[in-house]
SEMIKE-822054 format. One record per residue: x, y, z of N, C-alpha, C, O in turn; residue in one letter. Coordinates in pm, whole numbers, plus 32768, in hexadecimal, padded with zeros to 4 digits. Layout:
N
REC   nxx   nyy   nzz  caxx  cayy  cazz   cxx   cyy   czz   oxx   oyy   ozz  residu
REC     X     Y     Z     X     Y     Z     X     Y     Z     X     Y     Z       A
...
REM end
This chain:
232
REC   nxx   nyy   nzz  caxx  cayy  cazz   cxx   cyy   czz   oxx   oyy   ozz  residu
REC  83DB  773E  7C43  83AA  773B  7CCD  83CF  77BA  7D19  8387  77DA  7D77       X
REC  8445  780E  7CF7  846D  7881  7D3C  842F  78E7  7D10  841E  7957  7D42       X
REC  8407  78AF  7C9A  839F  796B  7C61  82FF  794E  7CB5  82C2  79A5  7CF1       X
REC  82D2  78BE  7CA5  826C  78CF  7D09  827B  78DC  7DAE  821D  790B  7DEC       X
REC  82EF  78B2  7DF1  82E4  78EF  7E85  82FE  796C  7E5F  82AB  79AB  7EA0       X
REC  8341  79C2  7E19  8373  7A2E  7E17  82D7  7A9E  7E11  82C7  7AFE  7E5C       X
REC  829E  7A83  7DD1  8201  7AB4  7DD4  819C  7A99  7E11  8140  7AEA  7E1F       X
REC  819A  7A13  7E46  80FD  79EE  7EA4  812A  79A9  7F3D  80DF  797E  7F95       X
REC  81A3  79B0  7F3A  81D4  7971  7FA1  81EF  79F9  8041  8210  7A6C  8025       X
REC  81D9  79CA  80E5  81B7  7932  80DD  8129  7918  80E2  80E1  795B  8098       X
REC  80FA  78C4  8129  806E  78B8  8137  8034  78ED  81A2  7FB9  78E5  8199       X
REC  8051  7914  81EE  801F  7954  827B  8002  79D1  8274  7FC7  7A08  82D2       X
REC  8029  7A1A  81F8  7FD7  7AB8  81E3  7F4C  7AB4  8190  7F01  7B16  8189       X
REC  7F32  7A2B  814D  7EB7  7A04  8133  7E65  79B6  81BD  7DF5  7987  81AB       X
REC  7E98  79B0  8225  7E28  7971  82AA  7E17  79D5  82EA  7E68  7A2E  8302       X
REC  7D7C  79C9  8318  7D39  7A33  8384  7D98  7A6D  83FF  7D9D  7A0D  844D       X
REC  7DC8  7AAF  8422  7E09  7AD4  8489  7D94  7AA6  851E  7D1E  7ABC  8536       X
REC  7DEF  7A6B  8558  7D99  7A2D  85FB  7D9B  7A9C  8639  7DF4  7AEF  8644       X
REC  7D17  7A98  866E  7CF7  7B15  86B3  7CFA  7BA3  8682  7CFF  7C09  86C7       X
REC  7CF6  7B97  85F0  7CC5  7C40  85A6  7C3F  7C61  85D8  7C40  7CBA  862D       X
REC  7BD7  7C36  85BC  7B5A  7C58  85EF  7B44  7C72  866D  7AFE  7CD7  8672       X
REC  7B5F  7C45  86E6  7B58  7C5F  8777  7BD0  7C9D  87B6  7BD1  7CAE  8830       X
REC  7C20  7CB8  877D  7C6F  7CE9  8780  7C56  7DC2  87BC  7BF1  7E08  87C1       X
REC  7CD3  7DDB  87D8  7C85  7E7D  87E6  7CB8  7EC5  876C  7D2E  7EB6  874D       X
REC  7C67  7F13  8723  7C6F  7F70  86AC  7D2D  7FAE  86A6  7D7E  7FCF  86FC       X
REC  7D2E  7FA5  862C  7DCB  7FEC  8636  7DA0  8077  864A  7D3A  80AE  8620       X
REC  7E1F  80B6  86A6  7E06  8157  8688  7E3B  8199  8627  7E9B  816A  85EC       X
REC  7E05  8212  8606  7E3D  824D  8581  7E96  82C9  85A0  7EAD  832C  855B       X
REC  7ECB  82A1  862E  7F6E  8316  865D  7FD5  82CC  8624  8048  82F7  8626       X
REC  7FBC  8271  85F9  8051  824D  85CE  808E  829E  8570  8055  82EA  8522       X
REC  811D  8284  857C  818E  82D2  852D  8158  8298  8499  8147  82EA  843F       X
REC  8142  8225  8486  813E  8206  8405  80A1  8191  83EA  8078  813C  8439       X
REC  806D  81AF  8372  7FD6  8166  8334  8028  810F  82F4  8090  811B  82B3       X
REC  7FD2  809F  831C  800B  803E  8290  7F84  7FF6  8266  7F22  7FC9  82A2       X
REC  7FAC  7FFF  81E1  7F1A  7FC2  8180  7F32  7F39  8127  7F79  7F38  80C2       X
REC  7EFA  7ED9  8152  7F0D  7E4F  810D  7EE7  7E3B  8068  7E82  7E76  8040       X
REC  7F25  7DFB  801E  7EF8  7DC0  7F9C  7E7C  7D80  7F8E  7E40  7D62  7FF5       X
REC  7E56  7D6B  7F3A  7DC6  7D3D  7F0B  7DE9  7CA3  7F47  7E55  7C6C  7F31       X
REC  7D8B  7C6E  7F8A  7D50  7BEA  7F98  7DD4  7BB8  8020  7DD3  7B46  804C       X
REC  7E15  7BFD  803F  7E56  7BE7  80C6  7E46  7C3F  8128  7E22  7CB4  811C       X
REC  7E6E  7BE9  81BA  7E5E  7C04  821A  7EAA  7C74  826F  7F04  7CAF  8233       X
REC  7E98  7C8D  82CB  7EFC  7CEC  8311  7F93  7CBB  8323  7FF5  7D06  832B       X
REC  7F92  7C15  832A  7FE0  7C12  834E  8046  7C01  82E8  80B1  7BD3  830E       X
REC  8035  7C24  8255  8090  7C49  81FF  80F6  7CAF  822D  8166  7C93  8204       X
REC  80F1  7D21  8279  8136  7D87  827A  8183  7D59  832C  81C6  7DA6  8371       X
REC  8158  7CB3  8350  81D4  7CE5  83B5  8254  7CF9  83C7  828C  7CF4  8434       X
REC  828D  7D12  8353  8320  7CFF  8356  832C  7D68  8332  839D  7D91  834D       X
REC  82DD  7DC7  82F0  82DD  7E3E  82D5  82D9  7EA2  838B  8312  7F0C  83A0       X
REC  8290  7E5E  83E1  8279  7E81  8443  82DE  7E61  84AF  82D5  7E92  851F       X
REC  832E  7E1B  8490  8393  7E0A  8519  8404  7E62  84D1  8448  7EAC  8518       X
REC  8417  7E5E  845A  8491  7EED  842E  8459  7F5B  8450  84AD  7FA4  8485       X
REC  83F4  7F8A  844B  83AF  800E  8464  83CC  7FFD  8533  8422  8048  8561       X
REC  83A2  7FC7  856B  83CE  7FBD  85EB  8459  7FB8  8634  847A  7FED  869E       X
REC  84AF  7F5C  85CD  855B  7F63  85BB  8551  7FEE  85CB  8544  800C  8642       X
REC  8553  804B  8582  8550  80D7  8562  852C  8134  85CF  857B  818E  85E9       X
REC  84D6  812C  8604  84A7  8149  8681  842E  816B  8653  840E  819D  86BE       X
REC  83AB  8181  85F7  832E  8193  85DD  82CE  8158  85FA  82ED  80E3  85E2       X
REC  825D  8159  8625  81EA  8129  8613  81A1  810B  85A1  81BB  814F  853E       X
REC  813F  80A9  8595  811E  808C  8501  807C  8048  8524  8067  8015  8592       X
REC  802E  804C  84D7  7FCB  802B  84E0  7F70  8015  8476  7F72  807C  8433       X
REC  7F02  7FA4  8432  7EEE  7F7F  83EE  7E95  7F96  83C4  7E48  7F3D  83E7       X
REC  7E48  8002  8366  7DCD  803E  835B  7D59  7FED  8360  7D48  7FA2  82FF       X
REC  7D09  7FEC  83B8  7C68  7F64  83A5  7C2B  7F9D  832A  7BC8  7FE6  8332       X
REC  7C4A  7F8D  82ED  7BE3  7F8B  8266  7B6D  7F63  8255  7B22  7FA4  820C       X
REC  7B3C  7EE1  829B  7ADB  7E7E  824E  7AF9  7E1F  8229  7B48  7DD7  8265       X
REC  7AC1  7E03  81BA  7AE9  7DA6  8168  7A99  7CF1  819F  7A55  7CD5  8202       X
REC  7AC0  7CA8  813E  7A80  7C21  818A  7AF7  7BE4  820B  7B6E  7BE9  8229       X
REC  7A87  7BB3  8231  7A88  7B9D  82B9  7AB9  7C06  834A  7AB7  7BE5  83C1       X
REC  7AE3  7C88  8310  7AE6  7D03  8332  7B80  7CE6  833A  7BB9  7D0A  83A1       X
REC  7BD5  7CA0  82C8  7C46  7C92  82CF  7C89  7CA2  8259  7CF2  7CDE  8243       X
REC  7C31  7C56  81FE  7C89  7C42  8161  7C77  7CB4  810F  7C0D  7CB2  80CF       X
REC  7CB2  7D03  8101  7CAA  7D80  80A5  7C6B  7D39  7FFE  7CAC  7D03  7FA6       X
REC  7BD6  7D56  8005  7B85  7D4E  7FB2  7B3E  7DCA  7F7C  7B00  7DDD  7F14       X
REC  7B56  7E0C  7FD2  7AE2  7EA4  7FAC  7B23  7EE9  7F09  7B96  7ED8  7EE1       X
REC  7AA1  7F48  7EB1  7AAB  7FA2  7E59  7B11  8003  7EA8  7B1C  800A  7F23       X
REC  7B67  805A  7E35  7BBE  80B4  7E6D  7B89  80F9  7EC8  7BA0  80F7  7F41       X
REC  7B16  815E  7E69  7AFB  81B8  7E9C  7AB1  81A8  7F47  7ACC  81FE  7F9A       X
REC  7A6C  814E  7F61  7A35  8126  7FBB  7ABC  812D  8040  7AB9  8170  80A6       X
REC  7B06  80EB  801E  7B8C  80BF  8061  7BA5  8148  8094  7B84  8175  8101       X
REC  7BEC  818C  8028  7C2E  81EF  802E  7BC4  8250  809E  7C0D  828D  80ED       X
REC  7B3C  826B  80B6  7ADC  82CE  80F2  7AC2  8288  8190  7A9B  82D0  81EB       X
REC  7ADE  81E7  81A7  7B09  81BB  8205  7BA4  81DA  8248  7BB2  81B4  82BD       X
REC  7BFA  8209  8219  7C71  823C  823B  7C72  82AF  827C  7CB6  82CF  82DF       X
REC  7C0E  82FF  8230  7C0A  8368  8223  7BC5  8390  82CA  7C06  83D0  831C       X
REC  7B57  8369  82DF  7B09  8350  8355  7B5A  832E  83AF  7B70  8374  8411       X
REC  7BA3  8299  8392  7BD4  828D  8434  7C6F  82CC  8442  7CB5  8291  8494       X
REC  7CB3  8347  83F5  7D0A  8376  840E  7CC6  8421  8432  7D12  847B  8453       X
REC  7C5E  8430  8428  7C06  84C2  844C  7C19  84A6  8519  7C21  8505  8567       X
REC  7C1C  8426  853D  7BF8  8416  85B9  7CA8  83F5  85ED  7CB7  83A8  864D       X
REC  7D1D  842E  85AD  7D6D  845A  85C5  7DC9  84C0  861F  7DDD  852C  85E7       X
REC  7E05  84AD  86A6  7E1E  8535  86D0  7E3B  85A0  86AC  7EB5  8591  86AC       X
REC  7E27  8623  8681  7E1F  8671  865A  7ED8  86D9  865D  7F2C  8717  861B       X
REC  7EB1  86A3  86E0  7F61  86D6  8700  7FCB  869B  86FF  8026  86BA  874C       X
REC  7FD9  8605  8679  8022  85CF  8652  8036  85C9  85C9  7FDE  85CF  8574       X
REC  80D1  85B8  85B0  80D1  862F  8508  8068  85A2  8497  8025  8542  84BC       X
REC  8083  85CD  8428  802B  8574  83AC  8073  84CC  83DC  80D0  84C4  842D       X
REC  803D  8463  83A5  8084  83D8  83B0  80BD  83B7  8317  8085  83DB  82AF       X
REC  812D  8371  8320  8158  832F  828A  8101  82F5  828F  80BE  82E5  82F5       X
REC  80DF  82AD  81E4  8087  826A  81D3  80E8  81E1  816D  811A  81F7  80FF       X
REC  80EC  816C  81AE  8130  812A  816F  80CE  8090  812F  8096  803F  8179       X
REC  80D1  808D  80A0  808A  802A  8042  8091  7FB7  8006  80CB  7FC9  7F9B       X
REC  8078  7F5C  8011  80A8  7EE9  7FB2  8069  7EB4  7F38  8050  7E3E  7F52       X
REC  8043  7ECE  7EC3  7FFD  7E9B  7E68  7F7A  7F1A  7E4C  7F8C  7F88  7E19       X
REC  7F15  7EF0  7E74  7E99  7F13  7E5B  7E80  7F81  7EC2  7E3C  7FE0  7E9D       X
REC  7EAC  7F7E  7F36  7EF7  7FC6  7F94  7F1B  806E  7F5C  7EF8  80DB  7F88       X
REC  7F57  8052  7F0A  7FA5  80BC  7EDB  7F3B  812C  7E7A  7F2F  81A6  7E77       X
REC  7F01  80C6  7E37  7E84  811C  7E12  7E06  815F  7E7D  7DB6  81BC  7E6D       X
REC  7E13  8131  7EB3  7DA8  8155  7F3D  7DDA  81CD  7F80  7D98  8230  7F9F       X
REC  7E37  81BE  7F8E  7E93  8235  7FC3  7EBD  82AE  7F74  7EE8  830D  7FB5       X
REC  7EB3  82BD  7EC1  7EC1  82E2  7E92  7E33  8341  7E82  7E34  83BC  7E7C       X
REC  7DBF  82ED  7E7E  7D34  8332  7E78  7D2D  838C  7EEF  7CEC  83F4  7EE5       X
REC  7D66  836E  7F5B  7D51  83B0  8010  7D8A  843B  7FF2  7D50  84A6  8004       X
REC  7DF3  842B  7FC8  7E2F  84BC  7FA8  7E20  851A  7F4A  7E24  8593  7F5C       X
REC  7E08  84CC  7EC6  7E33  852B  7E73  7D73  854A  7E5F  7D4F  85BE  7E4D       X
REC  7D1A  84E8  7E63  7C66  850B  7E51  7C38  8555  7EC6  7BF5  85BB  7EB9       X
REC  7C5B  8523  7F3D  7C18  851F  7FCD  7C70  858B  7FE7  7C34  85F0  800C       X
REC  7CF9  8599  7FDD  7D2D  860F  8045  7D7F  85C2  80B1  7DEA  85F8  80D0       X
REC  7D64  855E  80E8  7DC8  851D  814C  7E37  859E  816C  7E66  85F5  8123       X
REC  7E4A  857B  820D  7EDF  85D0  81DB  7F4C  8573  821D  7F44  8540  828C       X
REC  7FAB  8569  81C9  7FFD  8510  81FC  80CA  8522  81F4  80F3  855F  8191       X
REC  8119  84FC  823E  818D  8526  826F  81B7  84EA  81EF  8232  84F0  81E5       X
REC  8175  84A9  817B  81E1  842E  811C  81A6  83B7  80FB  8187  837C  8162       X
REC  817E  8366  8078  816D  8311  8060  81D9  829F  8011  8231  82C9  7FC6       X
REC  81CD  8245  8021  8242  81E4  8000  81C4  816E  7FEF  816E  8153  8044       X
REC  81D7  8127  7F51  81A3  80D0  7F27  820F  8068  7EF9  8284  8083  7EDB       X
REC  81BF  7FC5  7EF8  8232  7F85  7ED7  81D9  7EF1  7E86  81AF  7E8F  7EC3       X
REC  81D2  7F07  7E08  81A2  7EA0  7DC1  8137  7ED1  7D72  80EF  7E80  7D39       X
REC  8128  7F32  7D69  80A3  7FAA  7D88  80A3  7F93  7CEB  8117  7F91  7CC1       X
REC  802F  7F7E  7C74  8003  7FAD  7C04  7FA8  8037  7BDE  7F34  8056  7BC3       X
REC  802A  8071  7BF0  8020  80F5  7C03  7FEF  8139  7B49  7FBF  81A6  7B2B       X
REC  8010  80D2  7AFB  7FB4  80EB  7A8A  7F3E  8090  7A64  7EF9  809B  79FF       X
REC  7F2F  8024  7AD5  7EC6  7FBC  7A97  7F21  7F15  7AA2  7F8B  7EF5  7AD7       X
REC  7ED0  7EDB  7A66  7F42  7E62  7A65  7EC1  7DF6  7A41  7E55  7DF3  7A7B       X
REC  7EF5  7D8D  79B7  7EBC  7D4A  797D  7EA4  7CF7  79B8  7E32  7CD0  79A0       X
REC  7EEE  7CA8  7A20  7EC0  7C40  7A7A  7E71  7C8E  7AC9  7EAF  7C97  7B33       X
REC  7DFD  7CD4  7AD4  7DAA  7CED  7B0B  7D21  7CB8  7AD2  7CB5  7CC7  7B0C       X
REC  7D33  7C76  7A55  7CD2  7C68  79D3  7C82  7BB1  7A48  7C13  7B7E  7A3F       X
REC  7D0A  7B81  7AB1  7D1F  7B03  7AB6  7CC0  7B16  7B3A  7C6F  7AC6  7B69       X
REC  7CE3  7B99  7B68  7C91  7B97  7BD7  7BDB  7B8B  7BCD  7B94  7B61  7C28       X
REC  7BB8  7BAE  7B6D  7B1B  7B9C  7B45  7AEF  7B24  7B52  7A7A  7B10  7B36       X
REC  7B4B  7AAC  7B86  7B00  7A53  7B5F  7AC8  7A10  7C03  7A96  79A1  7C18       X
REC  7AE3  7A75  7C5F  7A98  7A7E  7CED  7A0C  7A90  7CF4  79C5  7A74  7D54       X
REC  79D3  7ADC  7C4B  7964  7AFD  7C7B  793E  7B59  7CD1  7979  7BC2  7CE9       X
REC  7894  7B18  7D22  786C  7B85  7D7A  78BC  7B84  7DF6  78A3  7BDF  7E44       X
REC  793E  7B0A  7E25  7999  7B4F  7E99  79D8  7BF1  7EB9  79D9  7C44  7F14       X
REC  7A14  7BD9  7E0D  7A48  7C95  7E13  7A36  7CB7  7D93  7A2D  7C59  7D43       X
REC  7A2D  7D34  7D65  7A18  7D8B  7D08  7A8F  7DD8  7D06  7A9A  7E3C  7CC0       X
REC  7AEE  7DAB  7D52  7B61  7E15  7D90  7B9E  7E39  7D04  7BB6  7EAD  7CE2       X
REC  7BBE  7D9A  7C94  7C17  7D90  7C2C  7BE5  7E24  7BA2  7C33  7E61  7B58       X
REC  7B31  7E36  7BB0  7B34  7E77  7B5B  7B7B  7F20  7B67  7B9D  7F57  7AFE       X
REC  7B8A  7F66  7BE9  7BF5  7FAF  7C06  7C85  7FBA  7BD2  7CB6  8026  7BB2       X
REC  7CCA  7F43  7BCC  7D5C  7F5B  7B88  7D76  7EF9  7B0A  7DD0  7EAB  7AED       X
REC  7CE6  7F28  7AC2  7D39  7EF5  7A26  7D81  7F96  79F8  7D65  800B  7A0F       X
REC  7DE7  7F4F  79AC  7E0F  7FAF  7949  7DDA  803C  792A  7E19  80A3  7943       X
REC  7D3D  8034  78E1  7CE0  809F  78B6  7C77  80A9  7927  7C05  80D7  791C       X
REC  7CB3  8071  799A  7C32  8099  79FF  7C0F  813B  7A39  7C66  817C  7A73       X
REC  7B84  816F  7A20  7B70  81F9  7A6F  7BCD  8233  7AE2  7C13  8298  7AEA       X
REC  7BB3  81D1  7B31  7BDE  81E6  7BA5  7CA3  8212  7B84  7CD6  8279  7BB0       X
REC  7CE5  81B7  7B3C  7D6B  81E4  7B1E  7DB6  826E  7ADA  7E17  82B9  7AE3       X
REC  7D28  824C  7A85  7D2E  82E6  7A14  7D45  8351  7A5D  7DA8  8399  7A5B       X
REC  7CD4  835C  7AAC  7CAA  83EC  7B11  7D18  83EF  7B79  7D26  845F  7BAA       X
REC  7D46  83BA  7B93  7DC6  83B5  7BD7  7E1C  8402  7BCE  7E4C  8462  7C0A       X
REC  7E2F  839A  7B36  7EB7  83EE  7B02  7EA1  845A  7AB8  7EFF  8491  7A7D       X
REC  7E2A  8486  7AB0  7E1A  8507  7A92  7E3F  858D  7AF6  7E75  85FA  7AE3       X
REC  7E0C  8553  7B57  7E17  85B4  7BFA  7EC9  85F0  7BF1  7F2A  85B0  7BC9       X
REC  7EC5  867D  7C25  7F38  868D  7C5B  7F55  862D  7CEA  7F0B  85EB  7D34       X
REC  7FD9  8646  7CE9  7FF0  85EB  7D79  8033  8678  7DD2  803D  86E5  7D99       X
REC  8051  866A  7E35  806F  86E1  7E73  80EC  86F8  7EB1  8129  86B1  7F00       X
REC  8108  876B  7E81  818F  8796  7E6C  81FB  8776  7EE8  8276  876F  7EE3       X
REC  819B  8764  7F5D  8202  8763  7FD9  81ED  86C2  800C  820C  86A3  807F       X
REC  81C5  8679  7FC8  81C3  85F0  8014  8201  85A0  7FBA  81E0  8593  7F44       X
REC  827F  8555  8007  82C5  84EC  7FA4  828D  8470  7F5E  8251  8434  7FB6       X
REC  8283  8433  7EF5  8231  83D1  7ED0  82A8  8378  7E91  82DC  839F  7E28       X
REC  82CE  8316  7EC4  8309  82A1  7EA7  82FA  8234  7E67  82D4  81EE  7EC4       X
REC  82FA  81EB  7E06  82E2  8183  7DC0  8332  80FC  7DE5  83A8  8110  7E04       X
REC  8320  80C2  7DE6  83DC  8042  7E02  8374  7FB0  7DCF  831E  7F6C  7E05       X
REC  83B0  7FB4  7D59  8388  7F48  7CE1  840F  7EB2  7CF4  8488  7EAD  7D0E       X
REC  83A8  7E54  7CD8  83ED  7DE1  7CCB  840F  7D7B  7C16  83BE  7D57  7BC0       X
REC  848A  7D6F  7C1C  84B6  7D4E  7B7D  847F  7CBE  7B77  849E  7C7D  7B13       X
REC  842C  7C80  7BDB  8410  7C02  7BC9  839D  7BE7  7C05  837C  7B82  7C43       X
REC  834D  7C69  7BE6  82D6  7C51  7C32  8251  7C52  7BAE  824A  7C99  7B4A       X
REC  8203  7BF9  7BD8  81B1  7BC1  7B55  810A  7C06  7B77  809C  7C00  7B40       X
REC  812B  7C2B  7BBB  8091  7C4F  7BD1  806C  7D03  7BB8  7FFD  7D35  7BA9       X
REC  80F5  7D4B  7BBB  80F2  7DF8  7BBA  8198  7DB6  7B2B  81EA  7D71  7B68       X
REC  81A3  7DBB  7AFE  8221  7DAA  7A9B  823D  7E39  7AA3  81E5  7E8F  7AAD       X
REC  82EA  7E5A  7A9C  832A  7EC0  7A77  82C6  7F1D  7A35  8272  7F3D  7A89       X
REC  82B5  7F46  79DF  8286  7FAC  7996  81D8  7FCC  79FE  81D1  802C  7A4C       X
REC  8194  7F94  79F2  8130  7FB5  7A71  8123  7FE3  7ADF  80B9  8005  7B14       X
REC  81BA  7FE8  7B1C  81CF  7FFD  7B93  8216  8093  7B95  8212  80DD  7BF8       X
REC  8247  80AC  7B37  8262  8155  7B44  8207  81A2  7B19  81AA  819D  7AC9       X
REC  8243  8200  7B73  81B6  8284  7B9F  81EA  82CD  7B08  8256  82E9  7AD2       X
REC  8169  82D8  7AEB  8118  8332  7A6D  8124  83E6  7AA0  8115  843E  7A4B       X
REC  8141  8409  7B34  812B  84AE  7B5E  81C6  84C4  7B46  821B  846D  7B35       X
REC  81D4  8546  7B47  8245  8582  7B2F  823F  85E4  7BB7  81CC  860F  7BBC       X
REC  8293  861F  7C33  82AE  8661  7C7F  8337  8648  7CB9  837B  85E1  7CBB       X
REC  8356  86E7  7CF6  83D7  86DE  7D2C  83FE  8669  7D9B  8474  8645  7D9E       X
REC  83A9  8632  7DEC  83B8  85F0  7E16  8366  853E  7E28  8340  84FD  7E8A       X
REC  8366  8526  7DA1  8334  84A8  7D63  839E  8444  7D3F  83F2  846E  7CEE       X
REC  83AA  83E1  7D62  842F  8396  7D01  83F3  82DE  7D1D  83AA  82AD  7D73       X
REC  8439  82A3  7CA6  83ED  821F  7C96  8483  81D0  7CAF  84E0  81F7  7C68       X
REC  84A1  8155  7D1E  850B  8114  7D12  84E9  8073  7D03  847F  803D  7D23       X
REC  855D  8035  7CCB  854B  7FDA  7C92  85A8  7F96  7CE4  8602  7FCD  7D23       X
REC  857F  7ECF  7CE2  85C6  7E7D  7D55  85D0  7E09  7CC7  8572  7DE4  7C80       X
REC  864B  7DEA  7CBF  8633  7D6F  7C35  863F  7CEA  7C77  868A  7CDC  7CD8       X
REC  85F1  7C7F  7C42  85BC  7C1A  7C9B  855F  7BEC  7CFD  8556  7B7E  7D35       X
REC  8516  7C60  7D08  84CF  7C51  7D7B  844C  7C50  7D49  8422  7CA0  7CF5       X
REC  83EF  7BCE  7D95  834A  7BB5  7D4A  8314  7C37  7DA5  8354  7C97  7DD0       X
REC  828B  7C18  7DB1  81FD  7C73  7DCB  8213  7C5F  7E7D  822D  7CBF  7EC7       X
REC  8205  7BE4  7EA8  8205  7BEA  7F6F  82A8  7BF8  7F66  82C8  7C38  7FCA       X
REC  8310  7BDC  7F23  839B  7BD9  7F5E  83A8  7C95  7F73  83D7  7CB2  7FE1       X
REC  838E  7CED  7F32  839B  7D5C  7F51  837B  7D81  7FE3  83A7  7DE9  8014       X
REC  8335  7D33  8022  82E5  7D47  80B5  833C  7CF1  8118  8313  7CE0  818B       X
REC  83A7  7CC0  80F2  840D  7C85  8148  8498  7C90  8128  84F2  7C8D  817B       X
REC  84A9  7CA0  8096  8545  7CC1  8094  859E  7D3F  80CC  8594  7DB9  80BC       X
REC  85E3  7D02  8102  8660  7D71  814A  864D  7DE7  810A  8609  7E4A  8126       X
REC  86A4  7DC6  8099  86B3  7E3B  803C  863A  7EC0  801A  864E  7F38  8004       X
REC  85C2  7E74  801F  853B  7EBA  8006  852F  7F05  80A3  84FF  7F76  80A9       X
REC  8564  7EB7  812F  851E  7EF2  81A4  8580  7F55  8198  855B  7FCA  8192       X
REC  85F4  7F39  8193  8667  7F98  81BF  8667  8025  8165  86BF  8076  8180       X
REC  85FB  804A  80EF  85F2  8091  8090  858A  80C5  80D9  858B  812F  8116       X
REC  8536  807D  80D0  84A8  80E0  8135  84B7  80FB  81D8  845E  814A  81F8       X
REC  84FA  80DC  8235  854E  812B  8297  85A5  8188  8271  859C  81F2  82AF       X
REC  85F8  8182  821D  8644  8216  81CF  85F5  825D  8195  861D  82CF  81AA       X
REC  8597  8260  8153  8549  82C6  812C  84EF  8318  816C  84CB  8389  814B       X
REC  84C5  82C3  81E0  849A  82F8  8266  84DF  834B  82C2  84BD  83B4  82F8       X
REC  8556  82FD  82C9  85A6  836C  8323  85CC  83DA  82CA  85E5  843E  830F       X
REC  85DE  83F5  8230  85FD  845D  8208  858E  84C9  81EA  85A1  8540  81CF       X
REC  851C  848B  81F3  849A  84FF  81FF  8486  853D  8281  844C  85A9  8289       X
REC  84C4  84E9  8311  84AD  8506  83A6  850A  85A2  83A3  84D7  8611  83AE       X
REC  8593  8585  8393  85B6  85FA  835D  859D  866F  831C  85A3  86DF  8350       X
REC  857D  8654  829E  8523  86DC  8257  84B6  8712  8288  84A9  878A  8271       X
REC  8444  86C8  82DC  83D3  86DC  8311  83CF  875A  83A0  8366  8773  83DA       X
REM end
């Protein structure tokens, strides 16, 4: 029962957020992007969002799309050229934004920068199948809801070309993998690029959503933040 809350738990990042749609558009000045996992809501990342505010940052949740213009359903590439757009309408005289990921997330963010050019202060992914991931095989069985799953198999195009891409030399890229997470497993979840400032960390015990609430995971991605605010 703890390996399944530890991964799908709780249930409220799978419900529509009240008032997303009429709601007013997030802006894209925030200090920090955050990009949701496949088939959840925004409100997966609020706990990600009150440490980022602890901190003193702003944070804001990229509109992607997706169904019901909530559930991160979209193809990468699609995703990723929607990012791309509504961070062009960005103030100009505010430096790049971190870009912070959870799952599927992480690939989206990965296409923004390293295909598209994005420019960004730092990315930090967290669950991210950053080589693919076989439980994606499980996701096909949505059908015509999403197509999202054929993106992160294992031998998918979209992964290959990826990790083919250089990544760029001056932007930090973070990994933070969970030892008990069933949906990105250890070995999937570390980054395939090699750069001076690339590194993959590991949390033992922790499923696929617990990375998006455990201490240990926030208190790692606020330190890595504040140590790029510095270098920057």
């Amino acid at each position: 029962m703890k390996l399944i809350r530890g991964n799908f738990s709780p249930l409220r990042i799978y419900m529509p957020v009240r008032g997303g749609l009429t709601g007013p558009p997030p802006s894209p000045d925030a200090d920090v992007i955050l990009l949701q996992g496949f088939l959840t809501t925004p409100a997966a990342l609020d706990p990600v969002r009150r440490r980022l505010t602890a901190a003193g940052l702003s944070s804001a949740v990229a509109p992607l799309g997706g169904l019901r213009g909530q559930y991160q359903t979209g193809r990468v590439v699609g995703c990723a050229r929607r990012l791309a757009e509504w961070l062009a309408g960005r103030d100009p005289q505010r430096p790049p934004p971190w870009i912070v990921a959870h799952s599927m997330g992480g690939i989206i963010a990965r296409h923004a920068v390293q295909a598209i050019g994005v420019d960004s202060a730092g990315v930090i992914t967290m669950g991210t199948p950053h080589r693919g991931t076989p439980t994606a095989w499980i996701g096909l069985l949505l059908g015509p809801l999403s197509r999202a799953p054929l993106d992160l198999m294992p031998l998918a195009g979209t992964i290959r070309r990826l990790n083919r891409l250089p990544w760029p030399d001056a932007v930090p890229l973070l990994s933070i993998t969970g030892g008990a997470d069933l949906l990105t497993p250890r070995p999937f979840g570390r980054l395939p690029l090699r750069g001076p400032r690339i590194e993959t960390r590991h949390h033992r015990g922790l499923g696929h959503t617990e990375l998006l609430q455990a201490d240990a995971v926030l208190a790692d991605l606020a330190g890595a933040l504040d140590g790029w605010t510095t270098l920057r």
